[in-house]
Every structure is written in structure tokens, then in C-alpha cells.
N, C-alpha and C positions, 0 to 999 in steps of 0.2 A: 504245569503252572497255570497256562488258563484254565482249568479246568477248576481248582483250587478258588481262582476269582470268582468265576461263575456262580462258584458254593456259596461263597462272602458272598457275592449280590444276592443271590437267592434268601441266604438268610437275612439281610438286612432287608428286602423287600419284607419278609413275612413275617418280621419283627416289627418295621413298620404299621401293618396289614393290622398284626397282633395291638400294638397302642392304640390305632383308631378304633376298634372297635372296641377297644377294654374304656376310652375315654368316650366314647357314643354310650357304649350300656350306662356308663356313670352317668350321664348327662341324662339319660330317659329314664334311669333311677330317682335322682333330683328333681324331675319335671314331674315324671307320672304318681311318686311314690302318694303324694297329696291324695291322688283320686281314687289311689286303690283303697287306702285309708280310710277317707272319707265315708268310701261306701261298707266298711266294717259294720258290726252291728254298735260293736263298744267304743267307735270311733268317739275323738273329743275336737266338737267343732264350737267356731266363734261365731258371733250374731250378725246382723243384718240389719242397718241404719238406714232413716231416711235420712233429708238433707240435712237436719239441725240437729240431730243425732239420738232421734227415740228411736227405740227398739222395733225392728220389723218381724225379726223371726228371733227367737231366744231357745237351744234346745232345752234349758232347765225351765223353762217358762210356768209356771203354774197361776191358776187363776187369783189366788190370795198374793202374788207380787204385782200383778199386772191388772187385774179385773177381769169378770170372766168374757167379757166382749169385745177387748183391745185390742185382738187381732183381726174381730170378725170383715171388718172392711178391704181387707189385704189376703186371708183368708186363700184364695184360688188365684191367686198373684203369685204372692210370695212364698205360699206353702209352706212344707215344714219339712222334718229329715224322714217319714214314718214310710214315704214309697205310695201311699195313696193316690197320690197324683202327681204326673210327669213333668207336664207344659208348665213348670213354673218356676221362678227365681232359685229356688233353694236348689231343687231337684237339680238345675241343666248347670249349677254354677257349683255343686258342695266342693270340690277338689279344693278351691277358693277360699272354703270355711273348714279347712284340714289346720287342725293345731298339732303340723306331724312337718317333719321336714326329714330327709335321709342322713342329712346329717348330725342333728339333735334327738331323733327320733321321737315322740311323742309328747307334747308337751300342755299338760293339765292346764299350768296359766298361758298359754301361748296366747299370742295378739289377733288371731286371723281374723278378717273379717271383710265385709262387702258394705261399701257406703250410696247408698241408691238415690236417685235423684228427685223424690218421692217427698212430696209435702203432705206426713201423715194427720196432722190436723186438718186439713183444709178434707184430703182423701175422707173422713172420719165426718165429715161434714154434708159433702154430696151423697157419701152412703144414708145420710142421716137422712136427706130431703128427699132421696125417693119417697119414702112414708113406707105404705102397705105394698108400693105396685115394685117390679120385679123390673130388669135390664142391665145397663152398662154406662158409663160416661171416662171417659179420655182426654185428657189437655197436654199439649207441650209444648215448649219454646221454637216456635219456628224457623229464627234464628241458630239458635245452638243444637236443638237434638234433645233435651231432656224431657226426660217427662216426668209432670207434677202429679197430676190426677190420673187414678187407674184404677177402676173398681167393675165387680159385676156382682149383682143379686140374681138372685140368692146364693149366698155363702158360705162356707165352714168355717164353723167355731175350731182351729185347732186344737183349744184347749181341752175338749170336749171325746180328746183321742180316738173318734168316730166311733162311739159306744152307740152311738142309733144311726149309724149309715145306712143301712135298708128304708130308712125312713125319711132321709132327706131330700129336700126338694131337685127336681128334675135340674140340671144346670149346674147345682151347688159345685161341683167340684174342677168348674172349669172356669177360666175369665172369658167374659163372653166378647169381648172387645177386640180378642184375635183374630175370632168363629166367623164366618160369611152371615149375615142375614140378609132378610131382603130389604132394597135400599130407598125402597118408597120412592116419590119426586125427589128425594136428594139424587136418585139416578140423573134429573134432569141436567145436573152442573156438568157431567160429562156429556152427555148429548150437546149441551149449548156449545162446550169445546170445541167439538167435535165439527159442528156447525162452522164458527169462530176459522178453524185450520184450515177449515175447507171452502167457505164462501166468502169469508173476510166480513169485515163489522160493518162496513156500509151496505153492501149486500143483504147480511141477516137482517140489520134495523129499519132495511124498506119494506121486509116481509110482514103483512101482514094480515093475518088472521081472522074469521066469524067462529063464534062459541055459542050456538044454541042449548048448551045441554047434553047432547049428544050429535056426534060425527060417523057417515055413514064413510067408511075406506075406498080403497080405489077395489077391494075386493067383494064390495056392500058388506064390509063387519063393522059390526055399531063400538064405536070408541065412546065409553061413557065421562063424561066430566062430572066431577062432586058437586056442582053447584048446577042451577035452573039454567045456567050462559053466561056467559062474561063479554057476550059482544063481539064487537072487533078490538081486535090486541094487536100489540107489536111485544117487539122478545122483552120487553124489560115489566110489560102487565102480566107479559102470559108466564114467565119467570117466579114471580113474587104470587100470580096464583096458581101456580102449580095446575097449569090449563091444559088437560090431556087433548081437547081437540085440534087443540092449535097446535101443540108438537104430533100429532100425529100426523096434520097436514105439513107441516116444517117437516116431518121426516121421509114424505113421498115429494116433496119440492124436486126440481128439474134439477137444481142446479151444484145438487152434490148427487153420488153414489152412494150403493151399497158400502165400496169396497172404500170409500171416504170414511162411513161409519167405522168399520171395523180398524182401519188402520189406524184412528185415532185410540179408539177404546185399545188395542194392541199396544201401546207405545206408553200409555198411561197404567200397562198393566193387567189389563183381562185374560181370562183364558177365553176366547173366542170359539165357539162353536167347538169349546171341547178339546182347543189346543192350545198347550203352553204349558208353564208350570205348574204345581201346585199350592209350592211353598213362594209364598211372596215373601217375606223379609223377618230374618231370624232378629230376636230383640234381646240380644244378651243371652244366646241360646233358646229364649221360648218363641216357637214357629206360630207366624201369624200368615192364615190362609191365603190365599189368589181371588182377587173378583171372580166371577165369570156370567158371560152371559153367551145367549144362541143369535144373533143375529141373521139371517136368511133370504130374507127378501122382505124389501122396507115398506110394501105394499099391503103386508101382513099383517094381519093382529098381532101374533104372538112376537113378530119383529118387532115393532110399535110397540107394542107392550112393556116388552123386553126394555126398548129406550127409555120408558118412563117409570122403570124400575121395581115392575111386578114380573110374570112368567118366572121365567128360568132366573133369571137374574140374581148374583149375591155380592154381598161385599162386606166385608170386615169395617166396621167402626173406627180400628187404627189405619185401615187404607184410604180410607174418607178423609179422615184426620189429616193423614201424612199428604194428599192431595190440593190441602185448603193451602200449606206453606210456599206448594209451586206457586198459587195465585196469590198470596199475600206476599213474597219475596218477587213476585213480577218477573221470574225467569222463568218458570214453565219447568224447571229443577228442584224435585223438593229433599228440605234438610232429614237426612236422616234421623228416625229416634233411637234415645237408650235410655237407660233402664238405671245401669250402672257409673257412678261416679268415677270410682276409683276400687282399688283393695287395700288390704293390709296382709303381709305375709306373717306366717306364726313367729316371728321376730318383731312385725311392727312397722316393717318397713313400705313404705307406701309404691305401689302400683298398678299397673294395669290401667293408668288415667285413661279417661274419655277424650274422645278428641272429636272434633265437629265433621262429618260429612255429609256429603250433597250428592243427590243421586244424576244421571241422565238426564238430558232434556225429553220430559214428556209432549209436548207443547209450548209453541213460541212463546217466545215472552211477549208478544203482541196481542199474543190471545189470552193469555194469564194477566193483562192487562187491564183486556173487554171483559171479562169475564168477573174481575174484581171488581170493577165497576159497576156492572150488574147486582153485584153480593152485595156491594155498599149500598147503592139506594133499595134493594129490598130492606137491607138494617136499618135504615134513616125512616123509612116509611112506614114499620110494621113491628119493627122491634127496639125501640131507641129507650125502651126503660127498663133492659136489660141489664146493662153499664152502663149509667147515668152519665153524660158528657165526653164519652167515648165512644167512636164509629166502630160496627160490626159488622160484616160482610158476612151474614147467614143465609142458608137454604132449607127448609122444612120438608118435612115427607110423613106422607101417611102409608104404611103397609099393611095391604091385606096377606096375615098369613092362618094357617091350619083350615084353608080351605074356603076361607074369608068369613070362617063364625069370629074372628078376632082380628082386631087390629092396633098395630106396632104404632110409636110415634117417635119421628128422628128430628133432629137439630145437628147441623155442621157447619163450621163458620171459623171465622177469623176476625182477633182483633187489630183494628188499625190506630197502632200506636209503635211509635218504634220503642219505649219504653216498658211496654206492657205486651209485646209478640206472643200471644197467644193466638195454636187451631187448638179445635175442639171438636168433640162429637159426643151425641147424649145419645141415646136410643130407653126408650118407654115401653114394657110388653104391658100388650092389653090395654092400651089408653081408652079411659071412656072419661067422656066429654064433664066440666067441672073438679077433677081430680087434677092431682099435679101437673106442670106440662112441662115440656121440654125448657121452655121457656123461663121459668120457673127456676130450674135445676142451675141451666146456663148460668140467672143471676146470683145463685148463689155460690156456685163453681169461681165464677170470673171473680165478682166483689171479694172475697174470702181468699184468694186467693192471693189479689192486687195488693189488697191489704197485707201478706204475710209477706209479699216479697218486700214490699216499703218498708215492711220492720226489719225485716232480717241485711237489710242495706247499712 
């Protein structure tokens, strides 16, 4: 008789056993079925909206419904279903834009779709004001997490089903705004941080500085500054001109360390001397890279260097970006970005909403405090016709890169409004002097944009 029981338990155990996993396979039938789908050759997927609901990616798309250059600004963003390129909306998200579900199975009119938080006019605008010259610009709500503006030159026409891809320009097929570049003086906003954590703001703002032109190191290596001298500075002159001697002497000062430096840049995100991650912060599936830089001994050129954001040094556009919102939100925590609004499943039914997060404290909010302060009178002082009648808390940078036959030109900053929370970052390749400038870009980015969200209220 027990023996008989034991038999019952055992098969009710393994009839058990048997429903959980027959209702798990169903369950990752219903989840997965979308993605296998998707990646079909004859898959049928739904489109891709910005915020007011034009077209971002369309697979029927052809140039007589759309024009043949309507995509070109989104282009290496948003991608398309052809597999040419990975890093991008379409590609890391398609399961999303599967018009298949396991239990309907494939459905021609199905509803899928992906609504993104992308104001493709305003985007179609800054693409426009580069002109002739090549780069990247970034905006987003430093509040919320979305992002408006997201572009990099040069581009793919998808329309153009890469019938001349061996002949496109170097870059075209990626958004450079992920990518590390070098960060020019924008390097310097982290070094003042870093300063800020470490000596505190009365300490930095009695430090002050001689700028002849050039600075011999504590090692006799010549720190060159761009200009014939700027004198004697304190942090908020030598800030606003991007004054290599002066930070070079601020970075051999008594009264911070090495390991001050580095544990600042560490906590704000760098891979330091080659350690830490790679992948800084996935954006709706597409991977945007890690700072990094070498710091070794602050005595150094190539240390020094390093701080003022040439040598080794790189950083992504959106990590600049996403660093202005710790200092404009005055926590030292900055709002995460996305990409993605919302979905629609091949029924219609809406989800996958976006919801606001905040990362770590990078830096106190005391110092994302000084530091904003700093940004602000460089804006009031240098760039106030920008945004007309609104405060901007900017940082410029010049980068020499390919060896310094060329040089980059950057813009990162933040607006101070609590109605209008925009960071932003521009970056310029190849800027020479009377052509477009960052600056330039900024006002047409900001205006254009302040403007669409007033209408769309």
C-alpha cells in the first residue's frame, strides 16, 4: 500500500514537473516567437515614429512616398532591417516591430511598432546646419531621459539600398555620438570636478595661476597654451579660456593627489589606466562606449595632458551629454537617456513605456553645484546669443586629432530653465576658423527645438 502511494506521489510530482515546463515553453514561445520572426528574411514588420508621429524607419519605404533624403538624418540611428549595420534602433529592437505573435501567427496588417522620442524635424534641421563639415550633435531632457536630437555626419541614405557602399564616406554607417572621441577642454569640466571633490570651492577659487604662453612642468616639459598668455587666472578665467598652463599647474597643486584624480574620473565613469568597463550605457539596446583615459603621475605631460583632454583620452558625446544633467539637476546623479517612448504590440496594444531613471551619485551635489556655476558665467559671458534670454552653462573644446594635421571642435552644456531642461553636445570634425561653429549649431538645435516643444503643448 505505501508503496502504491509513493507511485501517486511520484507521478503527480512528474505531472507537475511535466505542466511547468510545457507552460514555460509556451511562455518563451509567446515572448521569443516575435524575434525569431523578425529576423526572417520575409518577416512583416511595423515602422518606427518619432514623437509627433512621422515616419522613422518604414520597411516599404521608397523614395517617391517619402523623398529620397527623408531618412538621411537618422540614417546610422535608426537604421533599417537590411543587416548592414548593428548599433542601431531597428537592428537591437526588430522582435518589437514583429507583426507575428504565436498566437495569431503572422499578421500583414498587424499594429507593431516602436514610438521614439526623437523630434525628427528639429533632428532634419541640425543635420541641415552642419553645411559641408562632418560630426555629431545630441540633446535630451535632463529631467526626464528622452532624447530629441540625435544625428552623425556623414550618413546613409537607406533608400539607396547601399548600391555604392564601397564608396561611402569613412563614419557613414555608424552614429558617432556613442563612439569615444577626443574631448578637447571639454575634458576640463571633469578635471574642475575632480578639483571641486577634492579641495572644496574655497580652496580652488584662491588658487591662482600665471599664463605666459607656455608652462615649463615640474618635469621641464613645455605645457603649450593657444594664446600668447592669459596672465594671472583664477578657476572661473582660466575655465572660460580653456588655459592649459593653469590647469597644468592646478593639476601638480599640493593639495590634492594622483589617486584624488583618478577616483573622481572613476566614479563619473572612466576606464582609468585601462580598468573598468567598456560598455558604458546601453540606449534601448544600442551600446554607447566608456571614457577612458591614463592618468600616472600628475607631474607628467602625458598626465596633464590627459586632464586637459588630449593624449590618451576619449569620451563619447552622449557621456558628456549625459554628465551636464548631474550638474544642471545639482545632484551629482545623472537622468538616464532613451531612445524609446513606448511600443505597440502586432494587436495595438501599447507597451513597453519609458519610465525616468537616475543613475549613482557621481559627485556631490556640492560640487555639481560649483561647477554649474562655473558653466553658467562662462554662458552669460561668452555665449549669451545662443538662446536669447535664457542662461546656458557651456564648455568648449578644441581637439587635436590624426596626429594634429586636423582639429575637432566640441560644445557641451546645459540649459537653465526648468521649462526648457536641455544637455546637449555638438562636436565639429575638421573645424577651420569662419565656417560653422559649434556655437552656431547649439543655436539652431536649442531655438528650433524650444520652439517645437511650445507648439506641441
Amino acid at each position: 500500500m505505501k508503496s502504491i502511494r509513493r507511485g501517486q506521489h511520484l507521478i503527480t510530482i512528474m505531472l507537475l514537473i511535466f505542466l511547468i515546463g510545457f507552460g514555460y515553453l509556451i511562455y518563451r514561445l509567446q515572448r521569443d516567437s516575435g524575434f525569431y520572426i523578425s529576423h526572417a528574411s520575409s518577416a512583416s514588420l511595423g515602422c518606427v515614429y518619432d514623437r509627433s508621429g512621422e515616419v522613422l524607419f518604414d520597411p516599404h519605404a521608397t523614395a517617391e512616398d517619402y523623398g529620397g533624403d527623408y531618412f538621411l538624418d537618422v540614417g546610422n540611428l535608426i537604421g533599417d532591417d537590411s543587416r548592414q549595420m548593428t548599433n542601431t534602433l531597428v537592428s537591437q529592437n526588430k522582435a518589437d516591430l514583429a507583426n507575428f505573435s504565436f498566437m495569431l501567427g503572422e499578421q500583414k496588417d498587424g499594429k507593431a511598432a516602436i514610438y521614439t522620442t526623437l523630434d525628427h524635424n528639429v533632428n532634419r534641421k541640425v543635420y541641415n546646419a552642419f553645411g559641408s563639415k562632418d560630426g555629431c550633435a545630441v540633446a535630451y531632457n535632463y529631467k526626464t531621459g528622452e532624447i530629441y536630437v540625435c544625428l552623425s555626419k556623414p550618413s546613409v541614405n537607406i533608400l539607396n539600398h547601399y548600391n555604392d557602399i564601397t564608396n561611402l564616406k569613412e563614419g557613414s554607417l555608424l552614429c558617432k555620438v556613442f563612439y569615444p572621441t577626443v574631448p578637447g577642454s571639454t575634458q576640463k569640466i571633469s578635471t574642475t570636478i575632480a578639483a571641486l571633490e577634492s579641495m572644496g570651492y574655497d580652496t580652488l577659487c584662491s588658487k591662482s595661476f600665471s599664463c605666459a604662453g607656455t608652462y615649463n612642468n615640474n618635469h621641464s616639459q613645455v605645457i603649450k597654451c593657444h594664446s600668447d598668455g592669459h596672465g594671472t587666472q583664477d578657476i572661473y578665467a582660466a575655465f572660460a579660456n580653456s588655459c592649459n598652463p593653469y590647469f597644468a599647474q592646478l593639476i601638480e597643486d599640493s593639495d590634492w593627489s594622483l589617486a584624488d584624480i583618478q577616483k573622481t574620473y572613476r566614479s563619473m565613469g572612466y576606464r582609468v589606466n585601462g580598468q573598468g568597463d567598456l560598455n558604458y550605457l546601453d540606449i534601448n539596446g544600442i551600446s554607447a562606449y566608456t571614457a577612458s583615459t591614463d592618468v600616472s603621475d600628475k607631474d607628467d605631460f602625458d598626465s596633464q595632458w590627459g586632464c586637459m583632454g588630449q593624449g590618451t583620452t576619449l569620451v563619447s558625446p552622449l557621456q558628456m551629454m549625459v554628465w551636464q544633467s548631474a550638474i544642471a539637476n545639482q545632484t551629482g546623479a545623472s537622468t538616464m537617456p532613451y531612445l524609446i517612448s513606448y511600443t505597440k504590440s502586432v494587436s495595438g496594444d501599447r507597451k513597453n513605456e519609458a519610465v525616468t531613471k537616475t543613475g549613482s551619485e557621481m559627485f556631490s551635489a556640492r560640487s555639481a553645484t560649483y561647477i554649474r556655476d562655473i558653466m553658467l558665467r562662462n554662458g552669460k559671458e561668452n555665449y549669451a546669443g545662443v538662446l536669447p534670454g535664457t542662461d546656458i552653462g557651456v564648455k568648449s573644446g578644441t581637439a587635436q586629432v590624426k596626429n594634429g594635421t586636423e582639429e575637432n571642435s566640441l560644445l557641451t552644456g546645459f540649459v537653465d530653465d526648468e521649462d526648457f531642461p536641455i544637455a546637449f553636445c555638438i562636436v565639429i570634425e575638421n573645424r577651420v576658423k569662419g565656417e560653422v561653429s559649434t556655437s552656431d549649431i547649439a543655436s539652431v538645435m536649442l531655438q528650433q527645438l524650444k520652439a517645437s516643444l511650445n507648439a506641441a503643448e
